[in-house]
C-alpha positions as CSV (number, residue, x, y, z in Angstrom):
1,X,2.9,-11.5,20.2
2,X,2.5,-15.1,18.5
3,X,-0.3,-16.0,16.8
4,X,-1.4,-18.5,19.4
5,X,-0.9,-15.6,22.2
6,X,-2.9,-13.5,19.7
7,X,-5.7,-16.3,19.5
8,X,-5.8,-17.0,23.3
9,X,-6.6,-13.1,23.5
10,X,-9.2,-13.1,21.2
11,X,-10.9,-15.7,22.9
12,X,-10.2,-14.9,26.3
13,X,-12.1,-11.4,25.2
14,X,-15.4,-13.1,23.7
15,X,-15.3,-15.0,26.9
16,X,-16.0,-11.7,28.7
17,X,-18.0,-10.1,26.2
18,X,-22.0,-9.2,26.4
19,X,-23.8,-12.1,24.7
20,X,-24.9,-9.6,22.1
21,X,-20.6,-10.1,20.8
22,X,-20.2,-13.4,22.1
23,X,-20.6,-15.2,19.0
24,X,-19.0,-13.2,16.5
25,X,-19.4,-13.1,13.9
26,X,-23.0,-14.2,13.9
27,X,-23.8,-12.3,10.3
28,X,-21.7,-12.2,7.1
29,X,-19.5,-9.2,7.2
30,X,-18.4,-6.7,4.6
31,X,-15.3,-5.7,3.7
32,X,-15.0,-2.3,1.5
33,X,-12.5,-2.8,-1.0
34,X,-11.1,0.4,-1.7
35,X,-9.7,0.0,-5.2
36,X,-11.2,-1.4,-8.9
37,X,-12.2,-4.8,-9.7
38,X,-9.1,-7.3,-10.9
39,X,-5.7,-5.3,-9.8
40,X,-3.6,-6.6,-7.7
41,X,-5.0,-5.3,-4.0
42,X,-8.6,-6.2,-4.9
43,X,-7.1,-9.7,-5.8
44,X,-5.3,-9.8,-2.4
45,X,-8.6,-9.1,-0.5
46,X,-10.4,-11.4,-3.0
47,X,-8.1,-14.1,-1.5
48,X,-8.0,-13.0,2.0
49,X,-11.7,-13.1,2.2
50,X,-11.8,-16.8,1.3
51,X,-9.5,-17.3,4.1
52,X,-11.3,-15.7,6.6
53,X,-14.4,-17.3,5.8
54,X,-12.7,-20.5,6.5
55,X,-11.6,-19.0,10.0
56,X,-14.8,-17.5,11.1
57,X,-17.4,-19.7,9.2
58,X,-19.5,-16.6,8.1
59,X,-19.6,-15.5,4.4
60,X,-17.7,-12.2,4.1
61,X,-19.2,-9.9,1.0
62,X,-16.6,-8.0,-0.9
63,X,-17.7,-4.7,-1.8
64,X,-15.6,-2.3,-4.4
65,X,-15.0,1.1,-3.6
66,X,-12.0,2.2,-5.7
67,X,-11.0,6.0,-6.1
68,X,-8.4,8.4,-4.0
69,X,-5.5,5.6,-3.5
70,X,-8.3,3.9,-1.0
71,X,-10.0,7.4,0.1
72,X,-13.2,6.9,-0.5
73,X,-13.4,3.1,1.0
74,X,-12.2,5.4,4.3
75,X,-15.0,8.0,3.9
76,X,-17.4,5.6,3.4
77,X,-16.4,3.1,6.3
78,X,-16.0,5.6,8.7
79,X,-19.5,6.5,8.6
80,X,-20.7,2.7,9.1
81,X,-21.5,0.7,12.4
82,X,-18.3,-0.2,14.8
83,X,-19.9,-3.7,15.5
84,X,-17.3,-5.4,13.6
85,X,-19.6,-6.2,10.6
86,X,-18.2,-3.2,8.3
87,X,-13.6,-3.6,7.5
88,X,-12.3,-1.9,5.0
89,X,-9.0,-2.9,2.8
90,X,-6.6,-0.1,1.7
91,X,-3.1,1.4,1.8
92,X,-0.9,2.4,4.5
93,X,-0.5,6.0,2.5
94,X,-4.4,6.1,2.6
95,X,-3.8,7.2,6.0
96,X,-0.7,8.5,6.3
97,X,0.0,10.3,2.9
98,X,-3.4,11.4,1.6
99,X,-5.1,13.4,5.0
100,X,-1.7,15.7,4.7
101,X,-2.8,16.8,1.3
102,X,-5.9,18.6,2.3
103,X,-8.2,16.4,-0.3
104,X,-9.8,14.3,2.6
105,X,-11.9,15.3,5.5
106,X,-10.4,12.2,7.7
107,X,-7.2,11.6,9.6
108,X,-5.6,8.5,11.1
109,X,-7.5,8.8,14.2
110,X,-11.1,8.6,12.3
111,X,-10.9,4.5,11.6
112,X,-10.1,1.8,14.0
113,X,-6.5,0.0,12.5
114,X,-6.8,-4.1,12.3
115,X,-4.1,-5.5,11.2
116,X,-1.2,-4.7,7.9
117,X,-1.2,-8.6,5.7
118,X,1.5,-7.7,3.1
119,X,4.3,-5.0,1.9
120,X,4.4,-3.4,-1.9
121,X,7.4,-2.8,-3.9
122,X,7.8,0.2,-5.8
123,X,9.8,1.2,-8.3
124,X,11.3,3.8,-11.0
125,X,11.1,2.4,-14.5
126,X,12.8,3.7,-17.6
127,X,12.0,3.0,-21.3
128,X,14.0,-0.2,-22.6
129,X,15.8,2.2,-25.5
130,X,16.4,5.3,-23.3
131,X,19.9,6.6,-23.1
132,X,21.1,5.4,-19.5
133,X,20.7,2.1,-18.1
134,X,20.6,3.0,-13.4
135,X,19.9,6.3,-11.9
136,X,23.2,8.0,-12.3
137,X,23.3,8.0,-16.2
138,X,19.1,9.2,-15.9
139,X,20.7,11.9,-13.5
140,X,23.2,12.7,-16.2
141,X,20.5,12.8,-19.0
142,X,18.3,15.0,-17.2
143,X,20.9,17.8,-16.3
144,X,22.5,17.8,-19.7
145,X,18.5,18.3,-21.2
146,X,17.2,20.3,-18.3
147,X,14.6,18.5,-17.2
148,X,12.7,14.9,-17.1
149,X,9.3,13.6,-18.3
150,X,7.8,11.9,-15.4
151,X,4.7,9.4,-15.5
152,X,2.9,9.4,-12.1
153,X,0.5,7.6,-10.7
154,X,-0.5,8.8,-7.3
155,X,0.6,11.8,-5.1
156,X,2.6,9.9,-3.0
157,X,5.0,9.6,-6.0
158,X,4.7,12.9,-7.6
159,X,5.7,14.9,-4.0
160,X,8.7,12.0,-4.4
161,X,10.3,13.0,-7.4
162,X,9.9,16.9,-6.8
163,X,11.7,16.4,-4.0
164,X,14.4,14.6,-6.5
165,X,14.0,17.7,-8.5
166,X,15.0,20.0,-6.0
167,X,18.0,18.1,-4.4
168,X,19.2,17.8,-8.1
169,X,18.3,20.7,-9.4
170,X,16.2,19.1,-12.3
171,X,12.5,20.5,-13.7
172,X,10.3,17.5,-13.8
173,X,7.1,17.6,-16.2
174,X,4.5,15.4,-14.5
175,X,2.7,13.4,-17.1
176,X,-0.6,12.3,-14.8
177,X,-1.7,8.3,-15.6
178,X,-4.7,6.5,-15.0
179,X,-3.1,3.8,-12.7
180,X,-0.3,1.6,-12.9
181,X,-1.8,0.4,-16.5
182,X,-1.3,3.6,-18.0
183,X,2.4,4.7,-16.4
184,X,4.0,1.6,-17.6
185,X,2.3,1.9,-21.0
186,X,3.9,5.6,-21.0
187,X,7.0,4.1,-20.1
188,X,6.7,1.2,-22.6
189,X,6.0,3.7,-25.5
190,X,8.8,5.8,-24.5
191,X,6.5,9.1,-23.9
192,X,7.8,9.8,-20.5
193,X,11.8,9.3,-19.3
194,X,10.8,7.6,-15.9
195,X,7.7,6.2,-14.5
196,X,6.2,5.1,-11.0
197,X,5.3,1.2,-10.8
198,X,4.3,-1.3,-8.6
199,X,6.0,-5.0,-8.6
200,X,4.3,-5.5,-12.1
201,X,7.2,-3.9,-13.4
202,X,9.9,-6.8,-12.6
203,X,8.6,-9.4,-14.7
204,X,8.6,-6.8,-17.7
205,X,12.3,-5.7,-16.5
206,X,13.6,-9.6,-16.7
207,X,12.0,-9.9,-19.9
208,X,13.8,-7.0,-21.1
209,X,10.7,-4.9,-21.8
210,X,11.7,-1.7,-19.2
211,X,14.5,-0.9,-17.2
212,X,14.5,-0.1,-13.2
213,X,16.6,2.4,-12.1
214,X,15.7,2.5,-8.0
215,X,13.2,1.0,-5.8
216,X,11.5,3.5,-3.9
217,X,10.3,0.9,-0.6
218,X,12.9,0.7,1.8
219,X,13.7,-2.7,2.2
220,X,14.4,-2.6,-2.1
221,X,14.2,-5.8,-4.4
222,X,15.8,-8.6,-2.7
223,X,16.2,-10.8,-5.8
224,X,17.7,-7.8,-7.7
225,X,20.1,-6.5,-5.2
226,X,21.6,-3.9,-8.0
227,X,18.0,-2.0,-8.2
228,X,19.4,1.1,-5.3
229,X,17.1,2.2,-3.2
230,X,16.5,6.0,-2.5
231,X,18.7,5.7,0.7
232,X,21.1,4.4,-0.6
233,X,21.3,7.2,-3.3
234,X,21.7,9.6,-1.3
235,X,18.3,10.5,-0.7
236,X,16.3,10.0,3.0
237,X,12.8,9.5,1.7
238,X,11.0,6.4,0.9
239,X,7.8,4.9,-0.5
240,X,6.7,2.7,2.6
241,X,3.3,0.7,1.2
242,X,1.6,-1.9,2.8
243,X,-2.1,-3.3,2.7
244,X,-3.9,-2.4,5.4
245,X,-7.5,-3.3,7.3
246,X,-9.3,-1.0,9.2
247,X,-13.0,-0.5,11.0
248,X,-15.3,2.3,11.9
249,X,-13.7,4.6,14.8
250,X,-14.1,3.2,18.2
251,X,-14.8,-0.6,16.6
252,X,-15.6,-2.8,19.1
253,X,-12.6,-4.4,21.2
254,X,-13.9,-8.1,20.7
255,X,-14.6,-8.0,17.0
256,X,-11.4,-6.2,16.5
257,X,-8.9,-8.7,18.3
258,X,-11.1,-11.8,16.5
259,X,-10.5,-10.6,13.0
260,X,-6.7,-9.6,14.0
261,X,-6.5,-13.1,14.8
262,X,-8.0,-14.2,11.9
263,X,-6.0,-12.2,9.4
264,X,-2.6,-13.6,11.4
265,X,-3.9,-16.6,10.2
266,X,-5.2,-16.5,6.8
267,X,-1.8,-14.5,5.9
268,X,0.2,-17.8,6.8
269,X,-2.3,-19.8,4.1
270,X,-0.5,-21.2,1.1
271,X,-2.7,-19.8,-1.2
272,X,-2.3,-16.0,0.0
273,X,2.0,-16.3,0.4
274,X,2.0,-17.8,-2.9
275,X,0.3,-14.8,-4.9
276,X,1.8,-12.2,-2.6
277,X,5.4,-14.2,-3.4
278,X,5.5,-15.3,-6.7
279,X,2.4,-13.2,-8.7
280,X,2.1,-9.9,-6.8
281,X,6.0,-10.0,-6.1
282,X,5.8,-8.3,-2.8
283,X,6.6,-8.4,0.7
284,X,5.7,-11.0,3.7
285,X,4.2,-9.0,6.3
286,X,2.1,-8.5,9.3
287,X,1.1,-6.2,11.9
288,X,-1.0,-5.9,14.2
289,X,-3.3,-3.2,14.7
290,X,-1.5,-1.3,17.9
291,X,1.7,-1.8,15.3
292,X,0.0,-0.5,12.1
293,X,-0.8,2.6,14.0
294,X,2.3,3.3,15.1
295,X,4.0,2.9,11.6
296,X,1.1,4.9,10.0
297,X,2.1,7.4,12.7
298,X,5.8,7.5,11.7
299,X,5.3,7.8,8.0
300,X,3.3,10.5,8.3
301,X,5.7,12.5,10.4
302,X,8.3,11.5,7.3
303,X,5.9,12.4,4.8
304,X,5.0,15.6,6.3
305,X,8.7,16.5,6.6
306,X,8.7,15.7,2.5
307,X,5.9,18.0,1.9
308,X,7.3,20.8,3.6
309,X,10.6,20.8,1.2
310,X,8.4,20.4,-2.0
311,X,6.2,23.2,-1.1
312,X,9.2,25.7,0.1
């Protein structure tokens, strides 16, 4: 659907809404942030909420509730009103990764899915002295030792490289961060052989400061085509990571398809492909919120299907 189908929808809806809906949005709205102050996502929904005030001329508050990869922002905004006045910001695994761990009381069905405004790039990064420079020397390494020191950051990525382990037949020590800060320090002080990373890591790697062995999103580093990704080595799992807005459960139809709409818009703003490009180094997309569902849906049957040969 184009975005002027998309916006023809939206208003074709208010049209036929009670007056009570008619106008929205008639109040500021809040959007639930669900990670710290000043990394990369909150600077995404930072920018994304200027945009949208632009597009809906009402002030939208941005509210930090960091913790969980994005779990608590969903515990919290599934408990709030489905008028439309309440979105939340997280992470695709928010959703599909973290309810299959057991930690969270909610599942995919529990929120109302709005639209996906960008893709992450992940990555495995190696000290800049260690002995291999791409994944088969760090496979060599690691079965001449034994074993690998591994910094994690999430759970996502720790059920990823025990299910390297096994296939390899490797014992991996997992050496817990706190964030994407502390696994590339790990990395950059050489106390760990491999560490999980976000984009962040490419500048570092062009400067020299850490190597990249593999990209762990499927679609890999398109200006570094001789980064592998897991597929390509052999291996048929992936990190699939994009930014994602949600509402309350049962959100209201009207309020829903407006800020779709909105977000299709404020996405195509200079200002928002220009940090996502060139400072967050990620990846150009949208989704609706039918279409977020349905790849929330499939990556949970993939990651279940992961979890079930780390825990045999």
């Amino acid at each position: 659907m184009t975005l002027k189908t998309r916006l023809l929808a939206a208003t074709a809806l208010l049209a036929f809404a009670a007056p009570a809906c008619a106008d929205y949005p008639e109040k500021p709205i809040n959007m639930i942030v669900g990670f710290r102050a000043g990394g990369g996502s909150d600077t995404a929904a930072r920018i994304l909420a200027t945009e949208l005030e632009a597009i809906m001329g009402q002030k939208i508050i941005v509210e930090n509730r960091g913790g969980a990869g994005g779990a608590v922002a969903a515990e919290y905004l599934r408990r709030q009103p489905a008028d439309g006045y309440s979105i939340g910001f997280a992470v695709a695994t928010t959703f599909a990764f973290t309810p299959l761990t057991g930690g969270v009381a909610y599942s995919p069905d529990d929120v109302t899915f709005i639209a996906t405004t960008h893709g992450y790039r992940t990555v495995y990064a190696a000290p800049p002295d260690a002995p291999f420079d791409d994944w088969e020397g760090m496979l060599a390494a690691a079965k001449d030792r034994g074993w690998i020191n591994y910094a994690s950051i999430i759970p996502l990525d720790r059920a990823l490289i025990q299910y390297i382990g096994k296939k390899e037949d490797i014992a991996v020590n997992i050496v817990p961060t706190r964030g994407g800060a502390g696994a590339r320090q790990a990395v950059l002080g050489g106390h760990v052989d491999l560490g999980f990373s976000g984009s962040n890591a490419l500048p570092m790697m062009e400067d020299g400061a850490l190597k990249i062995v593999a990209a762990l999103n499927p679609e890999g580093i398109s200006e570094h085509a001789q980064i592998p990704t897991l597929a390509a080595l052999g291996y048929d799992v992936a990190a699939s990571e994009a930014a994602v807005f949600f509402g309350p459960p049962d959100m209201d139809a009207e309020a829903r398809a407006k800020l779709e709409a909105a977000l299709e818009q404020a996405v195509q703003s200079e200002p928002f492909r220009d940090f996502v490009n060139t400072k967050f180094r990620g990846l150009e997309l949208f989704r609706d919120g039918d279409e977020t569902a349905a790849s929330i849906a499939r990556d949970a049957k993939a990651y279940d299907a992961l979890l079930k040969v780390v825990q045999e």
